[in-house]
N, C-alpha and C positions, 0 to 999 in steps of 0.2 A: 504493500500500500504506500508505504514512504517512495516507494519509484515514483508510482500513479501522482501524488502529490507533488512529489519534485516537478515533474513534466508540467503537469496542469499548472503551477503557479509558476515556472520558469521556461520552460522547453516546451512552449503549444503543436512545435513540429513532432514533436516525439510521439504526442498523444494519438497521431495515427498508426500507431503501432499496436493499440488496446481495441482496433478496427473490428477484431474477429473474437475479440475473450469474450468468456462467460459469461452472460447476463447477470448471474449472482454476484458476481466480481463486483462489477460495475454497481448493481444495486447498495454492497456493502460501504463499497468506497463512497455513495451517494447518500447515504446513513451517517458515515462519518462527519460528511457535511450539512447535514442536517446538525449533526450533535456539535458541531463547531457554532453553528451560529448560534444557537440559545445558550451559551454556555458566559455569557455576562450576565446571562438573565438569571442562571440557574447559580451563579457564584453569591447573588444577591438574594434569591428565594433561601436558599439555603442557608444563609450569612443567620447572625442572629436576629432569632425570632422575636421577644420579647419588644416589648414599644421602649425605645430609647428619648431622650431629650429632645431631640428635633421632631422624631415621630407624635409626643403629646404636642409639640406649638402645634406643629399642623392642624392637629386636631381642635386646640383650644383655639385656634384664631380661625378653624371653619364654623366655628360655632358662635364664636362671640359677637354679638349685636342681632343677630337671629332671633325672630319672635314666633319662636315655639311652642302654638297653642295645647300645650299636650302636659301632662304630669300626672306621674304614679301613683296610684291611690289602695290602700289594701290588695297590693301587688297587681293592679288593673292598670291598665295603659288608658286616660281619660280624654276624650277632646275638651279644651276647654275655649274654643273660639266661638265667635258668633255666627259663623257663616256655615253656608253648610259643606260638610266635610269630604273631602276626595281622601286624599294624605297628602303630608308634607315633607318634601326632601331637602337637605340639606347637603348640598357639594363639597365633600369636604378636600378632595384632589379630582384631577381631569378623570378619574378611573373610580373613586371610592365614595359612595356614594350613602345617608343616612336614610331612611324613608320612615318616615312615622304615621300610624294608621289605629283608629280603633277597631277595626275589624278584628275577626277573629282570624283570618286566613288571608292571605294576596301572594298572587302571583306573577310578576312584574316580570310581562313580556322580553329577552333579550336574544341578540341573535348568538348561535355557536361562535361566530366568531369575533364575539365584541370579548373588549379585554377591563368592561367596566364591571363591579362588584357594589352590590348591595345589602347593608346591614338593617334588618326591617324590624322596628319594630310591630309588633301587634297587641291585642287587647292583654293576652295571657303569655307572651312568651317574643323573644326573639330569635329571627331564623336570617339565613347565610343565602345571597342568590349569586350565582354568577356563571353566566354561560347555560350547560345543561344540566348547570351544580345547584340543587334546590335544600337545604337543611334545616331542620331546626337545633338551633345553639343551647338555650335554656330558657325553661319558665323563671319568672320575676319572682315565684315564691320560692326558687332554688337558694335564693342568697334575701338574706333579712335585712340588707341595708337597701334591700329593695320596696320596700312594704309601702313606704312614700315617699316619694321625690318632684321636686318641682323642676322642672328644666329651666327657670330663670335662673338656674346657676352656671348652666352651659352659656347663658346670655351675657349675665356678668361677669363670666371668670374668674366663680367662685372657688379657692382653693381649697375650700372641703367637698364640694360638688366632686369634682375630679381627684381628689382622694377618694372619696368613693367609688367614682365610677375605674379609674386604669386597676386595680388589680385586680375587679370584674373582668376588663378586658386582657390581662396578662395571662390570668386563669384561664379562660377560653381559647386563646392561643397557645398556651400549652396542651390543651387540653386537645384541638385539632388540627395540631399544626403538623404531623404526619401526615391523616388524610388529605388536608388542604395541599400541603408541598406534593402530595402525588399526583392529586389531580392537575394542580397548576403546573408541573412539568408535563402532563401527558395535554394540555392546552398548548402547552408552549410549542412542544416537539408536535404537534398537528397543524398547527398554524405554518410554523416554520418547515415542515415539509408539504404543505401545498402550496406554500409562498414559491417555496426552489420550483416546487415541479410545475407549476404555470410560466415560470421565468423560462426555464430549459425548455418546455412545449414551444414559447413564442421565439425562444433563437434558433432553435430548430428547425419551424418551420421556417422560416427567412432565410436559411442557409441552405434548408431542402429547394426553396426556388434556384439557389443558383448553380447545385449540386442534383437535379432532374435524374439523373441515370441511378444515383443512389438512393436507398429502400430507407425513407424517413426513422426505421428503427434502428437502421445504424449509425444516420444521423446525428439521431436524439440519444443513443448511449454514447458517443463521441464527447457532445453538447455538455454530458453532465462532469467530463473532467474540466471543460472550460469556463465552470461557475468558482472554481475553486478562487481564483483572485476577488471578485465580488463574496467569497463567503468570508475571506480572509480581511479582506476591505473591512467590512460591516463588524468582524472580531476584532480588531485593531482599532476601530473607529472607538465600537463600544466601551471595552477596555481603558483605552487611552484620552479618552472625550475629543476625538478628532474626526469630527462629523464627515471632513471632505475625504476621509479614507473609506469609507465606503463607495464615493462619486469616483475617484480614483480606479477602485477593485472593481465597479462596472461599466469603466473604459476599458480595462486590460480585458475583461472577459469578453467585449463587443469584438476588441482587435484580433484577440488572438480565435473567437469564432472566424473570424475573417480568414487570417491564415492558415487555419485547418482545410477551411472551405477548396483554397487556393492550391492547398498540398493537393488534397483529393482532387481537385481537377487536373494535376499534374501528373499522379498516376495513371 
């Protein structure tokens, strides 16, 4: 595999030498790039779990000034506005989302491939949405500092509000944070292998118009050593916070598709 890689990220002539291997070959070696590119996301999923310093700002300044008609009563999630009630979300990042509801149950539409997360509350319990990930976390009568709470402490930036509420949240992250890190790596590695394999499909076929006498499936297992600089791009990018090495690793892989094209008509 370190040849296969060498070639695709340095030697694009080479790579017509992998013309007639194994399908499995080539799938394996397209695995590996697959697990290359989630592999900033997966340093970080995996990093520590528990909410650190910067994790509660976040938290306390998505909340703070928010007029949240809602607070816990003999462990009941209550509306307390005047209008009539749908639920109310709070943004708390581009991905992380509160939803507060008196319902007893909601299921909040998202597509497979959205990478946004919703923490819901409802009348008797809160539950975990995200993707085709539906749970419930725990009922309000599981913990006794739940029995009544007003959310104008989230509003104020109450420091005993949020004494109470993060080792609620610390406990529940321990408590799912295997399940959840399984799921969200098998989110990640799905995304990111239909991302590659629609990318390879489209240079593919572009390089099959100017390569006509060759069988598009040779093409296309060709195609999948020439993503390697655009996988490497986007790992170095990540990595290192240098956005333009990904634009970079998908010049190299447009040129060197080129080249390969150019070998095979030379053949």
């Amino acid at each position: 595999m370190f040849k296969r890689f060498r070639s695709g990220l340095f030697f694009p002539s080479e790579i017509i030498n992998y013309r007639f291997e194994k399908k499995i070959t080539t799938f394996l070696y397209f695995l590996i790039l697959v697990l290359l590119s989630v592999l900033p996301s997966l340093i970080i999923l995996l990093g520590e779990s528990n909410l650190d310093y910067a994790d509660k700002k976040v938290i306390r300044e998505g909340f703070r000034t928010q007029e949240i008609p809602y607070k816990i009563e003999n462990h009941q999630l209550l509306y307390t506005g005047e209008n009539e009630e749908d639920y109310f979300i709070v943004n708390l990042t581009d991905s992380l989302n509160i939803v507060f509801t008196s319902s007893e149950e909601v299921n909040i539409t998202v597509s497979p491939f959205s990478i946004d997360s919703y923490i819901i509350l409802t009348k008797n319990k809160v539950l975990y949405q995200r993707s085709l990930t539906h749970m419930d976390l725990f009922e309000y009568n599981n913990y006794t500092t739940l029995k009544n709470m007003d959310f104008i402490g989230a509003t104020n930036d109450d420091y005993e509000f949020w004494k109470t509420v993060f080792p609620i949240v610390n406990n529940q992250i321990d408590k799912f944070s295997l399940t959840t890190d399984l799921m969200n790596i098998g989110a990640l590695v799905l995304v990111s292998l239909v991302s590659l394999l629609i990318l390879v499909l489209l240079i593919s076929f572009f390089q099959k118009l100017l390569i006509p006498f060759i069988r598009f499936s040779e093409v296309f297992q060709l195609m999948i050593y020439v993503l390697t600089p655009y996988v490497i791009g986007q790992l170095l990018g990540a990595l290192f916070g240098i956005s333009i090495m990904s634009f970079v690793g998908m010049i190299m892989t447009i040129i060197y598709a080129s080249k390969l094209s150019r070998k095979l008509i030379q053949r």
